[in-house]
N, C-alpha and C positions, 0 to 999 in steps of 0.2 A: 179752496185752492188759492194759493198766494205766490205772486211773485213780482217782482217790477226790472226794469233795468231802465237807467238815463232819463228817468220822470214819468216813464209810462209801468204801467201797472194793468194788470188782468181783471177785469170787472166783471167777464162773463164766459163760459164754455159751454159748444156742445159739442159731444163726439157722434160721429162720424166715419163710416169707410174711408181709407185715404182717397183725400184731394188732391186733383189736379190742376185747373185753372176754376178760381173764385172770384165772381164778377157782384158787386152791393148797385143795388138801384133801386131808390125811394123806400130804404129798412127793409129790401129782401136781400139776403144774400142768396146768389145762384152758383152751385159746388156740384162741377163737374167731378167722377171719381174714375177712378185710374182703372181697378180690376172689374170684370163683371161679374155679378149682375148687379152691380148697381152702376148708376150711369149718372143721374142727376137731381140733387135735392134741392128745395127749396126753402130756406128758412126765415122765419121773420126774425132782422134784429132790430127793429126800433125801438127795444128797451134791450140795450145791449146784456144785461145782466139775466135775462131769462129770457134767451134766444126759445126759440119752437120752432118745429120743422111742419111745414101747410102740407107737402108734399111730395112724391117722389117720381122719378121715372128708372122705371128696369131698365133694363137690356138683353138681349138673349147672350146666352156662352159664347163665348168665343169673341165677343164685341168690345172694340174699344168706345168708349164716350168721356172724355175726359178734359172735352173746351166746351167752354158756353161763352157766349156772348148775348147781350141784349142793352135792343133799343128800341124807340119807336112802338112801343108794348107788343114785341116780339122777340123770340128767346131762340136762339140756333141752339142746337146741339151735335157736334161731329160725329159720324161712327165710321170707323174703320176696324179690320180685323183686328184681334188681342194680337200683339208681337210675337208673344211663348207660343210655342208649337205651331205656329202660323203655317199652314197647309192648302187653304182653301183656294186656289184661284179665279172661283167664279164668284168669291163674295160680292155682297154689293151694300157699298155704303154711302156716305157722300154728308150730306144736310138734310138734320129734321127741323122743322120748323113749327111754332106752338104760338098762341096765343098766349098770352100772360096778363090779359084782364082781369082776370081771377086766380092770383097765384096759387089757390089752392086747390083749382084745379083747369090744370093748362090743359088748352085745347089743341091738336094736331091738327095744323093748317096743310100742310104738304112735304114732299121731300125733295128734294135735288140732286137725285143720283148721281154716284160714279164707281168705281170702284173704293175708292174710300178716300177719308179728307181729314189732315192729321191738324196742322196750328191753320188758325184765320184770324182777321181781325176785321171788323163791321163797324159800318160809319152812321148807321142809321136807315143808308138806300144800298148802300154794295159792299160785298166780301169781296175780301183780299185774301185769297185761300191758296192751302198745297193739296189739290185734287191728285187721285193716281187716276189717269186716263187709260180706256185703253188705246194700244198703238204706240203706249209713249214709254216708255225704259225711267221709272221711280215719277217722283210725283213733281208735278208742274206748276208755274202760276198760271191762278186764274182768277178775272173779274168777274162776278158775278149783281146783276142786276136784281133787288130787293123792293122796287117798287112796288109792284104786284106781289107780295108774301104767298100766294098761292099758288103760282106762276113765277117764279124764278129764273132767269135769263141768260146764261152768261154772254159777255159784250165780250172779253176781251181774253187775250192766251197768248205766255209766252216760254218758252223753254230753250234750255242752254242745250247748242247744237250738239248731234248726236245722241238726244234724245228720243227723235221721234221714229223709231225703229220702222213704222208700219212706212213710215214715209218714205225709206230708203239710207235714215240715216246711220251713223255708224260711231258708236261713242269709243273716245280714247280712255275711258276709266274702267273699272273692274265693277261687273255688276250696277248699286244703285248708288254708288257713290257719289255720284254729283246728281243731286234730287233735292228741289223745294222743301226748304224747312219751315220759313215763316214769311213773309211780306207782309211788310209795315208801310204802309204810307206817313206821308210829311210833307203839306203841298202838293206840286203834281210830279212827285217823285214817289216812286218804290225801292224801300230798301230792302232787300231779297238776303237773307241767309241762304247759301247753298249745298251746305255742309259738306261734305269732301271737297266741292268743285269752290271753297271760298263765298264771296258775296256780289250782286251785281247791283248796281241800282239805275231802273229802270224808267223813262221818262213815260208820263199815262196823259201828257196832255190832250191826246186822244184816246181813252179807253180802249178804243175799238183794235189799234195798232200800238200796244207797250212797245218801244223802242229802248233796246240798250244806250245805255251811257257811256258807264265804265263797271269796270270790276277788278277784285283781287282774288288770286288765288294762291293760298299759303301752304297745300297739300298738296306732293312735298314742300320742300321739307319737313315741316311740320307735320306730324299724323294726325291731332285733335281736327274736328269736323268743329264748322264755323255754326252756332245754334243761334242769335242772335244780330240782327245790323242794322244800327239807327245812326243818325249825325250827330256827333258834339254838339250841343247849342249854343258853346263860346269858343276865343279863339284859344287856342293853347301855344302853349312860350318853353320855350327851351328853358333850363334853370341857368341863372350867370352863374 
């Protein structure tokens, strides 16, 4: 297999069920996959050119598993129900959590239920996750405490009003339209995609109480769902 574009060139392949989110740390790569049953492989590349795969994790039917993160030699993995034909409302998915001392064969530390938990993103000690709660109308942000790998915590919760249905609330959108896509941190800011409902970014100087900032929402007029929101990290100039 050959090919290059703009000085970079292909030195090694391994195929694989489609990936979803692929995370490299210390020559492993960790490839979450999109349909089940497969969920997430492990591959050594520290000799890029004859990648091997140490190991894998199933999933049962029906199961989404298609983010991984890892740090702190601990490896998340999300499940939530597969999208196509999705039927079940008493799934239960949320965080698996594994040991990764021995990539080649990760040990299941605990889980961190919920109904299910679609993008996150891990600092080392806490998730920045879109959990589906119940009580709550699409999925929400939530902090989640990793100190303890075994014992899992969440510290912190916040949702775009009209959410919290069991609460009495009452949403102005159609269905799960305005639901957590991903929260990214930056400092003690969160930047929340929200997808139909736009993006918010939210202040965590206290975890415990995420406080809004500000937000936009471009749905209407615009119909595309907002999937990504991070800050510029320089200034931007009008053209003369």
């Amino acid at each position: 297999m050959s090919s290059s574009i703009h000085g970079l060139k292909v030195v090694g392949y391994f195929g694989c069920p489609g990936g979803g989110q692929v995370v490299v740390r210390d020559g492993i790569a960790y490839v979450g996959h999109v349909k089940p049953p497969n969920g997430t492989t492990l591959i050594d590349v520290r000799d890029p050119a004859k990648p091997r795969k140490l190991s894998e994790i199933k999933v049962p039917e029906s199961t989404l598993s298609h983010k991984v993160r890892v740090d702190n030699g601990i490896m998340l993995v999300n499940r939530e129900i597969y999208p196509i034909g999705r039927k079940d409302p008493d799934f239960k998915g949320g965080l698996e959590i594994f040991d990764i001392a021995d990539p080649s064969n990760p040990r299941h530390i605990s889980t961190w239920p919920t109904r299910g938990m679609h993008r996150f993103t891990f600092d080392g000690r806490y998730v920045y996750g879109s959990p589906e709660l119940d009580g709550y109308l699409g999925n929400v942000v939530s902090i989640i405490d990793f100190q303890k790998p075994d014992r899992p915590e969440e510290v912190g919760r916040w949702w775009m009003p009209g959410q919290w249905t069991a609460g009495g609330e009452t949403p102005t959108w159609q269905g799960t339209d305005h639901r957590c896509h991903h929260p990214m941190r930056v400092g003690n800011r969160l930047y929340v995609s929200y997808w139909h409902g736009g993006f918010v970014i939210l202040d965590i100087d206290d975890m415990t109480q995420p406080k809004f900032v500000s937000g936009l929402d471009w749905s209407p007029p615009f119909p595309w769902p907002t999937h990504t929101a991070l800050p510029v990290p320089f200034l931007l100039r009008a053209a003369a």
